[in-house]
TIBA-88765 format. One line per 10 residues: number of its first residue (from 1); their letters; for each residue x, y, z of C-alpha. Coordinates in pm, whole numbers, plus 32768, in hexadecimal, padded with zeros to 4 digits. Layout:
NUM = A = X/Y/Z ~ ... .
! end
This chain:
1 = XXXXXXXXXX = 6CA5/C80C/188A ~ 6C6C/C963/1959 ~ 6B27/C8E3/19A4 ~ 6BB0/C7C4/1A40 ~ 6CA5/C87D/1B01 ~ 6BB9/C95C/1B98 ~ 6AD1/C815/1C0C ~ 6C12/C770/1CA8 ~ 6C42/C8E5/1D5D ~ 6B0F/C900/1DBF .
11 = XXXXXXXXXX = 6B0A/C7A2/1E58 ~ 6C6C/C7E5/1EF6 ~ 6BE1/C91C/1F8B ~ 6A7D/C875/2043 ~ 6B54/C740/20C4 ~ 6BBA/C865/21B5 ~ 6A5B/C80C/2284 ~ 6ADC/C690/22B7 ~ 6BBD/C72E/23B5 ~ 6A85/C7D4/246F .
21 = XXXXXXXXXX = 6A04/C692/24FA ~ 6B71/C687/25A8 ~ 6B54/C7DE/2683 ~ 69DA/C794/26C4 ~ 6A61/C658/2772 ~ 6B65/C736/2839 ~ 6A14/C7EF/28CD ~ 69B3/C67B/28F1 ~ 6AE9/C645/29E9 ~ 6AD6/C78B/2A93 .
31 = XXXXXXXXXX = 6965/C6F9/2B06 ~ 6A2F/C5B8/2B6F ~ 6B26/C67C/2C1A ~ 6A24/C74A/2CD4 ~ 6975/C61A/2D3D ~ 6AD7/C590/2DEC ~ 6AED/C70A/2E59 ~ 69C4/C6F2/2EF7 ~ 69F3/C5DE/2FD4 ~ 6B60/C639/3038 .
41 = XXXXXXXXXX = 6ACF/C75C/30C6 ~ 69CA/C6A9/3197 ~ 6ADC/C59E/3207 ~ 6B8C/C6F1/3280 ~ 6A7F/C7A0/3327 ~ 6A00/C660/33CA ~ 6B30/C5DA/3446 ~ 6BDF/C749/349B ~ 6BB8/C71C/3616 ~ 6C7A/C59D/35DF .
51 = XXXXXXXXXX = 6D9B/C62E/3524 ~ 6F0C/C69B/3556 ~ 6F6E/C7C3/34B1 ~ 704B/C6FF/33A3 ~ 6EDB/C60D/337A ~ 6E42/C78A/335B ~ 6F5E/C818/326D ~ 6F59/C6BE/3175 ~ 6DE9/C6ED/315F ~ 6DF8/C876/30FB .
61 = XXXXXXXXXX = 6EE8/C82C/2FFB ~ 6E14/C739/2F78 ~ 6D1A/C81D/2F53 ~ 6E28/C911/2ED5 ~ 6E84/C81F/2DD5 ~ 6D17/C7B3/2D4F ~ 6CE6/C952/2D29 ~ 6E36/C959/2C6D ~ 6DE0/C834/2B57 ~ 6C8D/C899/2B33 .
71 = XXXXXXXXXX = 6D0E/C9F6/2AB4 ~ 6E0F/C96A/29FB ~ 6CDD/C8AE/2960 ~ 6C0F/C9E9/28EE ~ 6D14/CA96/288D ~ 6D88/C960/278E ~ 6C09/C938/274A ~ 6BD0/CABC/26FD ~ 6D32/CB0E/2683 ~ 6CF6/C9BF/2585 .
81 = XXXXXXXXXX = 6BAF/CA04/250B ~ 6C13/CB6D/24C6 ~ 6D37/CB3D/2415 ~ 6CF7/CA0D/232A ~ 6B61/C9F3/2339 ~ 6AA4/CB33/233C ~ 6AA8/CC7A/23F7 ~ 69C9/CC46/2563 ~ 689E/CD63/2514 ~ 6868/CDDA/266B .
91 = XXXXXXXXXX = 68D1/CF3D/25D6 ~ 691B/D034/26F8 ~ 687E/CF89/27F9 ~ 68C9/D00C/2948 ~ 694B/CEA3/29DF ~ 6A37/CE51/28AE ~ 6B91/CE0E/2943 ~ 6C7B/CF0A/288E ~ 6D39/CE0B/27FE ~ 6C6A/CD8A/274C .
101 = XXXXXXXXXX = 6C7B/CDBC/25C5 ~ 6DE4/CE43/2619 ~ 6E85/CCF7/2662 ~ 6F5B/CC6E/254E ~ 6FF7/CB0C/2507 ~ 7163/CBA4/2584 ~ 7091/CC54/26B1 ~ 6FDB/CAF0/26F0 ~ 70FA/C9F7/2714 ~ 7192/CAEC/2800 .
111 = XXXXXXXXXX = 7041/CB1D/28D0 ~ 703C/C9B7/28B6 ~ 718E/C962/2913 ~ 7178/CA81/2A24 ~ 7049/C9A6/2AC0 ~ 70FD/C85E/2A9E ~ 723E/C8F3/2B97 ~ 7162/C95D/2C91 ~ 707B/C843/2C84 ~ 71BC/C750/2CB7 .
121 = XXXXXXXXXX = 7214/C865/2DA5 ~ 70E9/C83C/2E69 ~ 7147/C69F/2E78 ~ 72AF/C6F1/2ED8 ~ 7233/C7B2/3004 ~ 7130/C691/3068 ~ 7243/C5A1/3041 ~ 731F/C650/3115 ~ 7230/C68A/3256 ~ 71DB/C4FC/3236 .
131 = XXXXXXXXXX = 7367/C4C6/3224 ~ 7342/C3AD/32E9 ~ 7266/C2E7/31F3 ~ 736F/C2ED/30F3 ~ 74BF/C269/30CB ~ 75C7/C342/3064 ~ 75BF/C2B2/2F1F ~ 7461/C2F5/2EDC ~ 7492/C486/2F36 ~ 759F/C47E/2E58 .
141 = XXXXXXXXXX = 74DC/C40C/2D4A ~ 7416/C529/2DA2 ~ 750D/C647/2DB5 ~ 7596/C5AF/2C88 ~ 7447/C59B/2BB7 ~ 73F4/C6EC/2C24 ~ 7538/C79B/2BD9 ~ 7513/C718/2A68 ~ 73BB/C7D3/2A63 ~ 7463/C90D/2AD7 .
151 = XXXXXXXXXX = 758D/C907/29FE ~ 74B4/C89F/28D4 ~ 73C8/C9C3/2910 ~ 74FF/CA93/2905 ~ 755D/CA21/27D6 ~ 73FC/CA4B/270B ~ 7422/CBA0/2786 ~ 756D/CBF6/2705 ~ 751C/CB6A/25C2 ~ 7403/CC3A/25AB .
161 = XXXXXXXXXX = 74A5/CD57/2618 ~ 759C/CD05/251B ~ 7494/CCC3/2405 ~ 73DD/CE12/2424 ~ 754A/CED4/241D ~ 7583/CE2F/22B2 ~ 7407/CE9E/2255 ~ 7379/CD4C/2216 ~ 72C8/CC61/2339 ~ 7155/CCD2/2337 .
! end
């Protein structure tokens, strides 16, 4: 029976590399995301001359928005695959981000969440210098959607603040 047990173990334990496949396809979208990037930022630099400074402002915080999800990306990506895959062996190289290895699940969903306000943030603050192409409504919706992100950030917060004061969470 022990023998057993260790082979189910064992097999528990490798399954751990199905979820690799799932943070190499994050580095998949970041490439995606780059691409879009990419031509956003020739649409801006060709058309700058043509613009109004709210065109010019939308199209930064496109670009502002693109740079925020593709960090949120690699950090999901890195954070992931360090903390339910395998340790990333790049040792002490001198480009490793100082996060990384130090970024917990708690520490995640909080980056995460973090990201998530200031990427709805970044489409609160388009919406509102385009006022005029949405109907009061639809910035509500806004305000309202991103006010939930903000208060549930808050929230994952406080319950890990409470969680670490009680000596359990991570």
């Amino acid at each position: 029976m022990k023998r057993f047990e260790t082979a189910m173990e064992s097999v528990l334990f490798r399954s751990r590399w199905l979820l690799a496949p799932f943070f190499f396809g994050l580095i998949v979208a970041i490439l995606a995301l780059l691409l879009k990037f990419a031509k956003e930022l020739l649409s801006l630099v060709t058309g700058l001359l043509a613009m109004n400074g709210s065109e010019l402002i939308v199209s930064i915080l496109t670009l502002v928005d693109a740079a925020l999800i593709a960090s949120l990306l690699l950090i999901i990506a890195f954070s992931g695959y360090e903390n339910f895959v395998s340790r990333i062996g790049v040792g002490e190289h001198e480009d490793r981000p100082a996060w990384m290895g130090k970024v917990g699940f708690a520490d995640l969903k909080i980056k995460v969440m973090g990201a998530i306000v200031a990427i709805s943030a970044v489409e609160l603050l388009k919406g509102f210098i385009n006022v005029d192409d949405y109907t009061n409504q639809e910035l509500a919706w806004k305000v309202g959607i991103h006010v939930t992100f903000v208060v549930s950030g808050v929230l994952f917060a406080i319950t890990d603040r409470i969680a670490e004061g009680k000596g359990g969470g991570h």
